[in-house]
C-alpha positions in Angstrom: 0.0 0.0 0.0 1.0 3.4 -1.1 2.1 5.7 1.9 -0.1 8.6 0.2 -3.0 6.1 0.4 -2.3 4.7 3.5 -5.3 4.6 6.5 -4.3 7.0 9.2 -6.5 4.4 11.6 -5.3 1.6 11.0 -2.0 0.9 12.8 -0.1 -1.2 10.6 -0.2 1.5 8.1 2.8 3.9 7.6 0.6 7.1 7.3 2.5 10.1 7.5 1.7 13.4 7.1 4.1 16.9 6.9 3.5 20.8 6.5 4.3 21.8 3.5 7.8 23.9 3.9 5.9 27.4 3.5 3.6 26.5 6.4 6.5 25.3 8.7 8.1 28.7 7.7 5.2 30.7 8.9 5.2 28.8 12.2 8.8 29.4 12.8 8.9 33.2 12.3 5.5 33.4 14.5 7.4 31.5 17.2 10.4 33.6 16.5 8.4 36.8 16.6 6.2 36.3 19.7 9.0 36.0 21.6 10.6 39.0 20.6 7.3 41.3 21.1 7.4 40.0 24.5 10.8 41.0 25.3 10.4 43.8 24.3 7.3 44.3 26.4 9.4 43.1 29.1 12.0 45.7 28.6 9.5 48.3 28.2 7.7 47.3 31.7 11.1 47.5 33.0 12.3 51.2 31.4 9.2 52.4 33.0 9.6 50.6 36.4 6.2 49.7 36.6 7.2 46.8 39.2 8.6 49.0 41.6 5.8 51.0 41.6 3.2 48.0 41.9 5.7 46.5 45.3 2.9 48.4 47.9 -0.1 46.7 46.3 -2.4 46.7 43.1 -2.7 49.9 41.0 -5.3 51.1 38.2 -4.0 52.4 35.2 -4.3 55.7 35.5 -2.5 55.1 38.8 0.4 53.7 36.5 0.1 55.8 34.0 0.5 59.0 36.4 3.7 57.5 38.3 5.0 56.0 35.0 4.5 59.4 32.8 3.0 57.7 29.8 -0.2 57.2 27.9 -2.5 55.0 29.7 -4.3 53.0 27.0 -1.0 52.0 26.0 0.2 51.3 29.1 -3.0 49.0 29.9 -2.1 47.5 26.4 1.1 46.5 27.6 0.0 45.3 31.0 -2.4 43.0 29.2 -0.5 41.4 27.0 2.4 40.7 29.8 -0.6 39.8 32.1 -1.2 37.0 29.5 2.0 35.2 30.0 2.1 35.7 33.5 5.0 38.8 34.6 1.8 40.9 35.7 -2.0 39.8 37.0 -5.0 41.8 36.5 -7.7 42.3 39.3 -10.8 43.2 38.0 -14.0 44.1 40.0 -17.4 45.8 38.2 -15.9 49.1 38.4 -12.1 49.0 37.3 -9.2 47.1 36.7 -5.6 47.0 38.8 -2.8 45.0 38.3 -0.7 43.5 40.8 3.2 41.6 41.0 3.4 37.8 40.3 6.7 36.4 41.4 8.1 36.2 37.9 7.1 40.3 37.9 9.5 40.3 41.1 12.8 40.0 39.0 11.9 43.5 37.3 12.3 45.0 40.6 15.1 47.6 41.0 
């Protein structure tokens, strides 16, 4: 049996199947440029020292944004997305947002 027309449930068959090379490209350079986007949100946290100013306790964004000097709905951007792979938790109630440390946020500390 051909390994094109082989049964993918059966499990003497030698089924195999493989990306195309353009495919395994794309997935490369998405890995590749995740991880750069955020180290540089890492670096940007850091150049703001948005850890120090989070050590006392949770802080809304326009907290932040105040202590920190910049834009806020950038800033709250940036929180987010380093929220989302873990350096920084948001607190939400019905009202606002804060974020606080994690322990992996503790190493941005001055």
């Amino acid at each position: 049996m051909d390994a094109n027309n082989s049964n993918p449930t059966d499990p003497q068959s030698t089924y195999h199947y493989t990306l195309p090379l353009q495919t395994t490209k794309f997935a490369i350079f998405g890995l590749l440029s995740s991880g750069q986007l955020a180290a540089q949100a890492i670096s940007v946290a850091a150049e703001l020292n948005i850890a120090d100013y989070l050590k006392d306790g949770p802080k809304s964004i326009d907290e932040l944004s105040s202590k920190a000097n910049c834009h806020p709905s950038s800033l709250y951007r940036l929180l987010r997305a380093l929220a989302s792979i873990g350096i920084f938790a948001e607190i939400k109630d019905e009202y606002n947002s804060k974020f606080k440390l994690t322990p992996m946020a503790s190493f941005l500390l001055s």
